[in-house]
C-alpha positions in Angstrom: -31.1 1.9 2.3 -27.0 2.0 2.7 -25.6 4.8 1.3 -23.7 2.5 -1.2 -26.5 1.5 -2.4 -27.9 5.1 -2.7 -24.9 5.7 -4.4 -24.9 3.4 -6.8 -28.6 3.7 -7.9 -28.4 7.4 -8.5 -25.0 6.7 -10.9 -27.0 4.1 -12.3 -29.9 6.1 -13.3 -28.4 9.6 -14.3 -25.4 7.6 -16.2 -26.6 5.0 -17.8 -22.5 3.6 -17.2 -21.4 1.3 -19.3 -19.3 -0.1 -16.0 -19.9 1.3 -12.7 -17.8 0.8 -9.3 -18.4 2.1 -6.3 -16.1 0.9 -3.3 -16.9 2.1 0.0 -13.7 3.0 1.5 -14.3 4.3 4.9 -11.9 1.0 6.6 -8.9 2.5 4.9 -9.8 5.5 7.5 -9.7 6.3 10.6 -13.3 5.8 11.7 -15.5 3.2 13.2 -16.1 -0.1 11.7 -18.7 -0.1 9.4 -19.0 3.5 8.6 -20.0 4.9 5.0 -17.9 8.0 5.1 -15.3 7.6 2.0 -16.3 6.9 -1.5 -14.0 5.8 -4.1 -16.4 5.7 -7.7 -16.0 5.0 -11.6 -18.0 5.8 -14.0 -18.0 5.2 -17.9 -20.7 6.8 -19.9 -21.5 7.9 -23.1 -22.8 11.1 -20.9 -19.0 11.7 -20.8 -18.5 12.2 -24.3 -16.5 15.2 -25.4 -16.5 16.8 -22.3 -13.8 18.3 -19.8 -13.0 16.1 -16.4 -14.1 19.3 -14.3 -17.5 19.1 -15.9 -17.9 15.1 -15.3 -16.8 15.6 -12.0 -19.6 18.3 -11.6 -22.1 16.2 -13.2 -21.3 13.2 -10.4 -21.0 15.9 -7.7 -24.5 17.1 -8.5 -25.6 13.8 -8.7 -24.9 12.7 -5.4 -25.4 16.8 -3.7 -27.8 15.2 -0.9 -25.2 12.6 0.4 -22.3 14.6 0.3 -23.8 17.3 2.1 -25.2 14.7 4.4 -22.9 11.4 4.5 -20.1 11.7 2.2 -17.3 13.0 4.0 -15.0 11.9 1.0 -15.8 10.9 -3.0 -12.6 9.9 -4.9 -14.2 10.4 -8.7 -12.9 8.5 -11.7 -14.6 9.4 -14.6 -14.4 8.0 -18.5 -15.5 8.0 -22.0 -15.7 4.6 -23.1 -13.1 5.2 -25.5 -10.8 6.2 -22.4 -11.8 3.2 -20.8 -10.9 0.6 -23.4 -7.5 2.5 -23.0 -7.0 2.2 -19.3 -9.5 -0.3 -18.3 -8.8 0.1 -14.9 -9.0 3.9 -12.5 -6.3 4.5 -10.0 -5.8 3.0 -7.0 -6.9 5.3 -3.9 -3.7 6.9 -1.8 -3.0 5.6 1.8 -4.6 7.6 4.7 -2.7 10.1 6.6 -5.6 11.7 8.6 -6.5 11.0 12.2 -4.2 9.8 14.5 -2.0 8.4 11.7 0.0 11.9 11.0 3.3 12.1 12.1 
């Protein structure tokens, strides 16, 4: 199974989200084509109700503990009540690359 879709069935089932993205990002990196190295994810779950981004970002982390110690060399995590959601409706966009042969 792709990692994606590892990715996205664990979410899925720990989360219960209310909307769920995951975007494989690994072409916006320096890396062959078609890898599964770089993560961008949002979540919104009731899960996240009342509690502090570091402890959403734990609960993902823990999650998803066999890829990233395995795959995942990076995870960009957006996480959100639904409340926070109907307020933003959208998570940020992921920043440019600068690793690889692309510092200057």
């Amino acid at each position: 199974m792709q990692i994606q879709n590892r990715i996205t069935d664990k979410l899925t089932n720990a989360f219960l989200p209310l909307h769920l993205q995951v975007e494989n990002e690994s072409n916006n990196h320096n890396v062959p084509a078609g890898s599964e190295s770089h993560f961008k994810v949002v979540v919104v779950s009731e899960l996240f109700d009342g509690k502090r981004l570091i402890q959403r970002h734990r609960l993902v982390n823990a999650c998803l503990a066999e890829e990233l110690a395995n795959d995942i060399h990076a995870l960009a995590i957006h996480t959100y009540s639904e409340a926070e959601w109907q307020e933003v409706n959208a998570a940020p966009e992921s920043p440019d690359c600068l690793g690889g042969s692309k510092l200057g």
